[in-house]
N, C-alpha and C positions, 0 to 999 in steps of 0.2 A: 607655876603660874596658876593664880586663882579661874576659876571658873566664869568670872566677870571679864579679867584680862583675854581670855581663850575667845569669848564671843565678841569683843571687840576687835582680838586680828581676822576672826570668822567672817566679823561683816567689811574689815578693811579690805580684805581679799576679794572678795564676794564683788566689790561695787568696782573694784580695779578692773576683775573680770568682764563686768555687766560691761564698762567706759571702752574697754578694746572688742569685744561684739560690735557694742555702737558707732565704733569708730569703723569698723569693717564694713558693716550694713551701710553707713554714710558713703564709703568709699564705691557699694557695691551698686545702690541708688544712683549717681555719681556719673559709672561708667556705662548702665543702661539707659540712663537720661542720656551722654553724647551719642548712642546709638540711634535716638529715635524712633520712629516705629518701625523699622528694618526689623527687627529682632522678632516682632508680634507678628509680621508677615512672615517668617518663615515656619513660625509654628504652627499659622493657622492655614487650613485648607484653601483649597481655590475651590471658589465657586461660580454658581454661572453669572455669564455674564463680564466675567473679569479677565483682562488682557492677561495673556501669557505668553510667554518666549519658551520654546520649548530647544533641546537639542536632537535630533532624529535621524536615526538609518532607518530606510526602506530596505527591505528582505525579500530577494523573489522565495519559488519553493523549494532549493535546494541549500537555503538558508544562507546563500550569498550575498552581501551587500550591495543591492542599485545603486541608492542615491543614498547619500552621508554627510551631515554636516560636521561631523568627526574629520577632524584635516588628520590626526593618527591614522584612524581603521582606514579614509581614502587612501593614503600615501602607503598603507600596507598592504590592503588589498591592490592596488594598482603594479606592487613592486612582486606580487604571485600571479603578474601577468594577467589578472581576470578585471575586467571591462566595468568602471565603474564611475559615478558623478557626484560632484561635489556640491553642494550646496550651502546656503547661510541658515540659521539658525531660523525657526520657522514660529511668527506671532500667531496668534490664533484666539478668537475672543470665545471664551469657554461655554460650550455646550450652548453654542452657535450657528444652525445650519447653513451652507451654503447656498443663496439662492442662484448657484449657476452650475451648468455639469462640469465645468473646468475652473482651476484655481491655480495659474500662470505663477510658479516659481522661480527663481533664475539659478540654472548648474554650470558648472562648468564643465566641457570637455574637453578631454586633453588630448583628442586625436589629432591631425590636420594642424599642427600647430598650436592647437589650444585654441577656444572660446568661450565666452557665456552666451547660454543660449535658452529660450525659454522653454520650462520642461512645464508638461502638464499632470498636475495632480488632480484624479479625478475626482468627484463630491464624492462619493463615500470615504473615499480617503480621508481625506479633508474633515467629513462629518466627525468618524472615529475619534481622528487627534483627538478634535474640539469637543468633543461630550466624554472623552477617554480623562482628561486633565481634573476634569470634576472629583473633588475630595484629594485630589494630591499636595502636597507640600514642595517647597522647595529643597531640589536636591534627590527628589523621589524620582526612581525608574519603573518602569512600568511597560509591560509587551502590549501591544493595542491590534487586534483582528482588523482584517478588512473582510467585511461582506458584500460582496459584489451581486446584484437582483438576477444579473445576467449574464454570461457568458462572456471572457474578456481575448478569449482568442479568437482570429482572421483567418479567415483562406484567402491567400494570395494567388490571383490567376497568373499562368504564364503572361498573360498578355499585361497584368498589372505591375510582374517583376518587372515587364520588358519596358514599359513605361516609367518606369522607379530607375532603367538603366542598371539593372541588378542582374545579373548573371546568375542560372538556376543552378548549374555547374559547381558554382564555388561557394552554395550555402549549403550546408550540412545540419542537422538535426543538433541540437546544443549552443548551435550560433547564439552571440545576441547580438539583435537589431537594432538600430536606432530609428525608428520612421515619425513621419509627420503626422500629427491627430490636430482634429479641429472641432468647433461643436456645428462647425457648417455641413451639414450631409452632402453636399454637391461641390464641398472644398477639392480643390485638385493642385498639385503642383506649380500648376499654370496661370492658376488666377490670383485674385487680390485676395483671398479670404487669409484672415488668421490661422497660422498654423502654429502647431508646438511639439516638441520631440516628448518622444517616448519608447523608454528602452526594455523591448520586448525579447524572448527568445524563440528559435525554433524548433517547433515540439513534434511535428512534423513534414515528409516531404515525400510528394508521388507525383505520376505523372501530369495532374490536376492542379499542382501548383505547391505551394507549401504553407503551413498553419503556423501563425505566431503568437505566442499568448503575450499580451500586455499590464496578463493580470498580477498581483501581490497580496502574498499571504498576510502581514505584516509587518508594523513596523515598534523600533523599539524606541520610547521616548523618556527625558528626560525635562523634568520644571528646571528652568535656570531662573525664573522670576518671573514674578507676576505682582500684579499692581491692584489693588483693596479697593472695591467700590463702595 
């Protein structure tokens, strides 16, 4: 074969190759055009300001799961016997402060028959998520601190167990509590005010009554989606 012949199947080849690239790239164009912008949302960060659905366990400090919107780690933590709530999947507008000290979630508890009932997440909580979400992606996990300004444990007086109808006898140090919190300082069992659970344990217990912490080290969060401003 002349050297004329050799560069004409050279470039026949050549432009066959180039025709099925093209046709690949077409096809490839194609299947990220019926995506839409889905696909450019997941690679780009979240940033402030932009809704987000997160998925979330709360951690007290012996690294056991509170509250879970994992229906798995609920249902497996629940089935090693240790006390724990369920909850839905948690929106949050990113690196967003809360303007209130409580932020009314709905958990389930499965004692009593089962109920939903409203649990309280308090503002720093809440703050974390929502400034923790900033520069994440979807799909990204990530551990988010809680800083509490204050101290999150109680002294319970005998006379408050006794009004709670709580028996000082059959709480033991390690218990967890479920009790009522409100952002009413003068909220009491008895009245109209808004109340909301919160499940504390106890760290705790002399003749002076017993201490419950309500506080949380942590909570571990997860982007399931979020929505591009």
């Amino acid at each position: 074969m002349g050297e004329k012949k050799k560069k004409e199947v050279a470039q026949k080849k050549w432009k066959k190759v180039l025709f099925v690239i093209l046709a690949v790239l077409f096809v490839v164009v194609m299947v990220v055009s019926s995506m839409g912008s889905n696909w450019i949302t997941g690679l780009a960060p979240v940033k402030a300001g932009e809704p987000v659905v997160v998925d979330y366990t709360v951690y007290d400090a012996a690294g056991n799961p509170v509250l879970t919107s994992n229906q798995q780690l609920y249902e497996k933590t629940l089935s090693g016997g240790k006390a724990v709530l369920y909850t839905r999947n948690l929106t949050v507008t990113a690196n967003q402060s809360l303007k209130t000290a409580i932020y009314p979630i709905q958990v389930y508890v499965a004692s009593g028959g089962g109920s939903w009932e409203q649990f309280a997440l308090y503002n720093p909580e809440y703050n974390a998520i929502s400034s923790g979400v900033v520069g994440m992606r979807a799909g990204d996990k990530k551990t988010v601190p809680f800083n509490y300004s204050s101290s999150m444990s109680t002294l319970f007086s005998p006379d408050d167990l006794q009004r709670a109808n709580l028996n000082t006898s059959a709480v033991e140090v390690g218990d967890p509590l479920v009790m009522g919190v409100s952002e009413s300082p003068n909220a009491t069992a008895s009245n109209t005010s808004v109340t909301y659970i919160r499940l504390g344990e106890v760290t705790r217990k002399s003749s002076s009554g017993i201490v419950v912490d309500f506080g949380y080290p942590y909570a571990e969060i997860t982007v399931l989606s979020f929505t591009k401003q």
